[in-house]
C-alpha positions in Angstrom: 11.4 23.5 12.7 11.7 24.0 16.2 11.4 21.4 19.0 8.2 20.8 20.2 7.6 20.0 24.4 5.7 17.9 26.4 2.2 18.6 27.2 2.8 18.9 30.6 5.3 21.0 30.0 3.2 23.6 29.0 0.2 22.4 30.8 -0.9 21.4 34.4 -3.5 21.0 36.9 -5.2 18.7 34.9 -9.0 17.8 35.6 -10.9 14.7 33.4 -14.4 16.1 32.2 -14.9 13.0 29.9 -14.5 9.7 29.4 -15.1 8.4 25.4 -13.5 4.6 24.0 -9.8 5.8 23.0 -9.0 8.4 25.2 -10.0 11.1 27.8 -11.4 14.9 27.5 -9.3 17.3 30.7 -9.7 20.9 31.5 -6.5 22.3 32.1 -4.0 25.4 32.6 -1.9 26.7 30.3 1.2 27.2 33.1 2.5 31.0 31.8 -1.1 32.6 30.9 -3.3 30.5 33.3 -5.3 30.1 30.1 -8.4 27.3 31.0 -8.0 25.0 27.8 -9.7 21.5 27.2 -7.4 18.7 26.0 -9.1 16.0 23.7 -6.1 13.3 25.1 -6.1 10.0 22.5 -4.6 6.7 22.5 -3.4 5.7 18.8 -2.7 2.2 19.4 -4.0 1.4 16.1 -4.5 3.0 12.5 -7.9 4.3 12.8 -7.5 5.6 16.0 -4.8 7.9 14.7 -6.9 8.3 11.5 -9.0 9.8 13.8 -6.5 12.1 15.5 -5.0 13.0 12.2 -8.5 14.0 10.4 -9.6 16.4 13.6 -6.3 18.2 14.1 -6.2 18.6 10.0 -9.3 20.1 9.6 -9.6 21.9 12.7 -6.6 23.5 12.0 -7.6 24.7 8.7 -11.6 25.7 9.5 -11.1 29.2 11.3 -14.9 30.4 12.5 -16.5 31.9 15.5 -18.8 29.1 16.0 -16.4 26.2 15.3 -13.5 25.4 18.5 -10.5 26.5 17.7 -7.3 24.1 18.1 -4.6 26.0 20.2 -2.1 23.4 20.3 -1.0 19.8 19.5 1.2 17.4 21.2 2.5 14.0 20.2 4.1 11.7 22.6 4.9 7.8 23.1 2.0 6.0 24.8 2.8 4.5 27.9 -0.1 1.9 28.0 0.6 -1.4 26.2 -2.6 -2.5 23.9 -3.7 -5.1 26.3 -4.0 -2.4 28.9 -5.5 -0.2 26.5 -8.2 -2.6 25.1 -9.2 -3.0 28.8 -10.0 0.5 29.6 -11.2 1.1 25.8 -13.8 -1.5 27.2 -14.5 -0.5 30.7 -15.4 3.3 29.4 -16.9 2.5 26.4 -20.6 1.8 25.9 -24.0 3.6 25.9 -22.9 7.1 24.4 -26.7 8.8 25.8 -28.0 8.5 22.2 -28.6 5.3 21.7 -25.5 4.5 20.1 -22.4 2.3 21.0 -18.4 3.4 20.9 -18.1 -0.4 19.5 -19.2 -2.1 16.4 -23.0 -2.1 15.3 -24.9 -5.7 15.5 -25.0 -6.0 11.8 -28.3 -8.4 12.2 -29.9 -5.2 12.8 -28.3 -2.6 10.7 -30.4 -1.5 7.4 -27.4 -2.1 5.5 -26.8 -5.9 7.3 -30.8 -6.9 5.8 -29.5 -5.8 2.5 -27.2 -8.2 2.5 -28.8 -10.8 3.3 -29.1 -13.7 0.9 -25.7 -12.6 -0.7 -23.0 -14.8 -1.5 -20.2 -15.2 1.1 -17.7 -14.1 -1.7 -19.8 -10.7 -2.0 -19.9 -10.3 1.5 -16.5 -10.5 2.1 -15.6 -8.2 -0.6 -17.6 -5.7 1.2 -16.9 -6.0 4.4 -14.4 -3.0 6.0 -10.4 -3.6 6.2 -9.6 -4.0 9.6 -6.7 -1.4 11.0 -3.6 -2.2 11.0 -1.8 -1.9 14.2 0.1 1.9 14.4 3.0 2.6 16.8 1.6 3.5 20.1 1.6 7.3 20.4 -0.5 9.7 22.4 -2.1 12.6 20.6 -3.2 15.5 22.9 -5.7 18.2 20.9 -5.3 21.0 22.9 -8.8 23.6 22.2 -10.6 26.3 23.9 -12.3 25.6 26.8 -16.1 25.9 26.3 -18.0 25.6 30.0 -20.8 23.1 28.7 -22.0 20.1 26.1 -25.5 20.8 24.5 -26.5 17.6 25.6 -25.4 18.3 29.4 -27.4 21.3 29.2 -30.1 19.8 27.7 -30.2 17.4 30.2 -30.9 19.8 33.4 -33.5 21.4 31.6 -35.0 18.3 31.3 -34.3 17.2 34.6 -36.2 20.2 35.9 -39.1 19.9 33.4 -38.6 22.9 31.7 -38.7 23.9 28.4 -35.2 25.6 27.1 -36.4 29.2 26.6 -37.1 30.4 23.2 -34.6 32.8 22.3 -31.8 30.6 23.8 -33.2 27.4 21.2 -32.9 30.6 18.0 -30.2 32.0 19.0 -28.2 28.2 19.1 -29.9 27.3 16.5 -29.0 30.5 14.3 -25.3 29.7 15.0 -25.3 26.5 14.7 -26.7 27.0 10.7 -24.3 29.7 10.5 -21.5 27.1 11.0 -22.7 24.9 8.7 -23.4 27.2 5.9 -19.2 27.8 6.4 -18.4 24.4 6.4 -20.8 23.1 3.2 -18.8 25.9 1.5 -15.8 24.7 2.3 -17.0 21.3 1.2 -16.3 19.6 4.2 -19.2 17.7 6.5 -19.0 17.0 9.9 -20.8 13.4 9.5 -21.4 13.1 13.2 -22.8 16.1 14.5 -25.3 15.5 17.8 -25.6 17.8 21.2 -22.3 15.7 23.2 -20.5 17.5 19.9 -22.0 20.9 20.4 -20.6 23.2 22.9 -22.1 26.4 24.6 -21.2 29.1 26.7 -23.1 30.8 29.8 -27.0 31.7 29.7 -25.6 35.2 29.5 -23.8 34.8 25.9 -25.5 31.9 24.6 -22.2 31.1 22.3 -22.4 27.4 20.7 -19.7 25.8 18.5 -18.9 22.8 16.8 -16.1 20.4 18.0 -15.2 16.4 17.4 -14.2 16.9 13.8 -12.5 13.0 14.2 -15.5 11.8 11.3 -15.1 14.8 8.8 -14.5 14.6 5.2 -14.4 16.0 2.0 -17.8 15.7 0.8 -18.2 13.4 -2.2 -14.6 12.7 -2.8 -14.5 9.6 -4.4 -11.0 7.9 -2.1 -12.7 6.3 0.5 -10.6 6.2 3.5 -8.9 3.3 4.1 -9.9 2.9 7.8 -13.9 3.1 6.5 -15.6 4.4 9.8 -19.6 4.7 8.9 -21.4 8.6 9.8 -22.8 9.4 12.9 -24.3 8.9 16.0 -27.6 6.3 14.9 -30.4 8.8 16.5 -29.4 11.6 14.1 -27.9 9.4 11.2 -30.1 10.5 8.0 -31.7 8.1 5.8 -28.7 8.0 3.1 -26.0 7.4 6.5 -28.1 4.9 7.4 -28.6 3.2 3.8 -25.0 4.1 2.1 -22.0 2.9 3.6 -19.2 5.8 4.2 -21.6 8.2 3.1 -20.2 11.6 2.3 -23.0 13.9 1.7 -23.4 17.2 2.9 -27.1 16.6 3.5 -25.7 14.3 7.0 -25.6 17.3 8.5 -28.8 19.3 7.8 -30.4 15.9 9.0 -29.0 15.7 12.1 -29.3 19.6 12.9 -33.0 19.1 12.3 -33.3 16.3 14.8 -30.8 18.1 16.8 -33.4 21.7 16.7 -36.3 19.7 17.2 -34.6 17.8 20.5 -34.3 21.0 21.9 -37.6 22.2 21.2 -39.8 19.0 22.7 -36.8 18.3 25.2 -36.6 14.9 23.8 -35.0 13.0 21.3 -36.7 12.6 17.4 -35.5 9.1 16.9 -34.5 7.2 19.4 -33.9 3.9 17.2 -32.6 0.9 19.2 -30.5 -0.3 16.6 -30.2 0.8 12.9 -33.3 -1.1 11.5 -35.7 0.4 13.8 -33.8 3.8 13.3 -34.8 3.3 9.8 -38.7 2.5 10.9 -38.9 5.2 12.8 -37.5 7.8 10.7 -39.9 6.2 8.1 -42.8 6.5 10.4 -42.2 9.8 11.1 -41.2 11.2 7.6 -43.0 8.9 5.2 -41.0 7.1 2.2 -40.7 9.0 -1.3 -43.3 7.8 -3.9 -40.5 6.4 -6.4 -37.4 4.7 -5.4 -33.9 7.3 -5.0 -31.7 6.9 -7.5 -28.8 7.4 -5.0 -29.7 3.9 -3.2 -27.4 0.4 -4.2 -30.1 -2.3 -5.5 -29.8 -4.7 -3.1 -30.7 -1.7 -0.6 -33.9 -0.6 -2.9 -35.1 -4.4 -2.6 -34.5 -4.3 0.9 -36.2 -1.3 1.5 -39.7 -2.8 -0.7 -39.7 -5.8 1.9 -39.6 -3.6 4.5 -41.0 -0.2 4.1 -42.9 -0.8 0.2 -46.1 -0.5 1.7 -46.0 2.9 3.0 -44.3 4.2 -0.2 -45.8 7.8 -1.1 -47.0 8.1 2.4 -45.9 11.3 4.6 -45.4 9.1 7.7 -47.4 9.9 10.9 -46.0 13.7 10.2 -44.1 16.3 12.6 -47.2 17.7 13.3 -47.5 14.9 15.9 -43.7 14.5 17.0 -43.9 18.5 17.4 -46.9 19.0 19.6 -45.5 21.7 21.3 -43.2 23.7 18.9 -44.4 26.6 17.3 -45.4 26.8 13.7 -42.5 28.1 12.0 -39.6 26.3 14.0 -41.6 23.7 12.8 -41.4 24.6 9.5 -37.3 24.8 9.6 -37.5 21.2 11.2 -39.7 20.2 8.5 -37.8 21.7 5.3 -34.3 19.6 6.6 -36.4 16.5 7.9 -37.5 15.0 4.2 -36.3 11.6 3.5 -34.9 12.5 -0.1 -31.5 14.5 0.6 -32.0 16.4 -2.6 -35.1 18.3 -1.3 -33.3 19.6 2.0 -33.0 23.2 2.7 -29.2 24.1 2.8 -27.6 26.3 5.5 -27.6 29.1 3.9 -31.8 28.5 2.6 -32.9 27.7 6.3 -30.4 30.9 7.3 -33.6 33.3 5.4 -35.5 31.8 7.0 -38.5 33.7 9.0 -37.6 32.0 12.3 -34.7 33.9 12.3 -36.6 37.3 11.2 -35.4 39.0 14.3 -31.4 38.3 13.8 -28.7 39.3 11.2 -28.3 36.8 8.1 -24.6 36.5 8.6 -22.7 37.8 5.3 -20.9 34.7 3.7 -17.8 33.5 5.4 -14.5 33.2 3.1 -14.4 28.9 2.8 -11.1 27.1 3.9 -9.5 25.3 1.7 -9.2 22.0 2.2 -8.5 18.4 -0.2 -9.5 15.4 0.4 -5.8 14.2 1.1 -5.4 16.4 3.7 -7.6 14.8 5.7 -7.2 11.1 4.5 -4.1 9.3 4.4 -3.7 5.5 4.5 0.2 5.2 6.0 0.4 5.6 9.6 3.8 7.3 9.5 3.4 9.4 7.2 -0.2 10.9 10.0 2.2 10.9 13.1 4.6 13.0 10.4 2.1 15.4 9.9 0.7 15.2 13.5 4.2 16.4 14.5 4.4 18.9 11.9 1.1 20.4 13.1 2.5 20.5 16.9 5.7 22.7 15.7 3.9 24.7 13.6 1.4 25.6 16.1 4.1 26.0 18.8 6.1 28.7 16.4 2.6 30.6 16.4 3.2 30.8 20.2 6.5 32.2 19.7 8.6 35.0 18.3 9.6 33.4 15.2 8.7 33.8 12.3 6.2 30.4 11.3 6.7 28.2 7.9 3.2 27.5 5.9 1.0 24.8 7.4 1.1 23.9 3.7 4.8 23.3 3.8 5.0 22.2 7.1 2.3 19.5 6.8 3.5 18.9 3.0 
């Protein structure tokens, strides 16, 4: 396999756009095209941070769709910064991510699935309480993808900054690619698990284009290995009910959750449920959706109790409704927000349902993309090594693309 070069090497005139806990998100040049790229820069200087690295550049290697960002190139180089250093700035940028959620860890006092454990045993807690990372070599991934102009959530923000409404045909036309993206993904049984608006980019006014991107969460949905570097789904204002109650929750139905509170943020030009922590998440969410007449059969014990003390007396209720959250979305968006919003995952509209649905009366169903093909190992792997291995393998394999010769398998290459 061929050598593989520096970043900067092959890119300059680098410009930060973001900030985020491990790293930094630059628009750059590609210094022989003058290709405008953004480059997702990380600093693995521990496991789960290169978990991270490893489970975005796998899958977005492997998912090819027009409303998904595709990865151009990958580079893997030492880290300069030492992990005192790098704890400091992890620090200094981390913090209030716009949606009510934190880069660090959650106060468990006030997480749904901290009350359930109260009045266990120490013994049980500890048995259940996450393995923390090991320390990796320090190395610097740089995810190199194209260069989308804006975040949903940036342009969400001037339009409500100007107190206007985003026009209608611009919230059906996102919305219509963002199911479509999702429909390809759910058949290629992979879930994003933290899909919100910073994750969603879009093109001009002009073409409207949206895609997915931050893939660093995605899994396998219900594969049974748990990764060893357990990282809980989501962003807490569009964590569904079964994020919010299951720990490392793999479901598909994550997604269809958060795109309805995604869809209906766009539509009333504020957020659904904006919880404060992930108790209150859970009240509101409950508030606003009601709580199934007979306990799910999906919920732990100890979570089913919890949820009696807390929530049994509005059992069967259907919440203070959409009608009221929605006051100024028309009927049948409504109606799409409504068939994914339902507290039970198993009565969710898929992708493909909400996809027929009359909202969308006035575009093209899309026909059926053909699903990647990805396994849970590809995407989890518990020895550091053996993720800046395939890191590297990745970053030659995508370089040979760029050149005359003929390229391995990513199979073989990431084998």
């Amino acid at each position: 396999m061929m050598m593989t070069a520096r970043c900067s090497d092959v890119y300059g005139r680098e410009r930060t756009l973001a900030k985020a806990a491990f790293g930094v998100v630059l628009e750059a040049t590609h210094n022989v095209t003058e290709e405008h790229v953004a480059i997702k820069r990380l600093c693995c200087t521990t496991a789960s941070r290169l978990a991270r690295a490893h489970r975005e550049a796998q899958a977005l290697l492997r998912l090819q769709h027009d409303h998904i960002v595709r990865l151009l190139d990958v580079f893997v180089e030492a880290d300069g910064t030492d992990d005192a250093d790098g704890a400091r700035d992890a620090d200094a940028i981390s913090g209030d991510n716009g949606d009510g959620s934190k880069d660090g860890a959650e106060d468990s006092t006030h997480s749904a699935q901290g009350m359930a454990r109260r009045g266990s045993s120490r013994a049980a807690m500890t048995a259940r309480a996450p393995q923390q990372p090991a320390p990796a070599p320090g190395v610097q991934v740089s995810l190199v993808m194209e260069r989308m102009e804006h975040s949903l959530a940036s342009v969400l923000s001037q339009f409500y900054e100007r107190g206007e409404a985003v026009p209608s045909a611009h919230v059906q036309y996102w919305a219509h690619q963002l199911f479509t993206a999702l429909d390809y993904l759910h058949a290629s049984h992979i879930v994003h698990r933290d899909l919100k608006p910073h994750n969603i980019l879009v093109n001009s006014s002009t073409t409207c284009t949206l895609k997915i991107c931050d893939f660093g969460l995605a899994c396998v949905a219900d594969s049974e290995s748990a990764p060893l570097f357990r990282e809980d789904a989501g962003t807490r204002w569009y964590q569904a009910p079964e994020g919010l109650l299951i720990p490392n929750c793999r479901m598909p139905s994550l997604d269809l959750w958060a795109a309805g509170c995604i869809l209906a943020e766009i539509l009333e030009c504020r957020p659904l449920f904006p919880g404060r922590h992930q108790l209150d998440q859970l009240r509101l969410v409950v508030r606003g959706v009601g709580l199934p007449s007979s306990p799910l059969p999906w919920l732990p014990q100890e979570t089913v109790a919890m949820c009696e003390r807390e929530f049994g007396g509005r059992r069967g209720r259907s919440g203070g409704g959409l009608d009221a959250l929605l006051p100024h979305t028309r009927r049948d968006a409504r109606d799409v927000v409504e068939r994914l919003l339902r507290f039970d995952p198993s009565l969710r509209a898929s992708a493909r349902d909400i996809l027929g649905h009359p909202y969308f009366f006035d575009l093209p169903r899309p026909e059926p993309s053909m699903p990647a093909s990805i396994a849970p190992q590809d995407l989890e792997v518990d020895d550091p090594s053996l993720m800046e291995h395939n890191l590297r393998a990745i970053a030659g394999w995508l370089a040979q693309q760029h050149s005359t010769q003929e390229p391995d398998t990513i199979s073989s290459a990431c084998s």
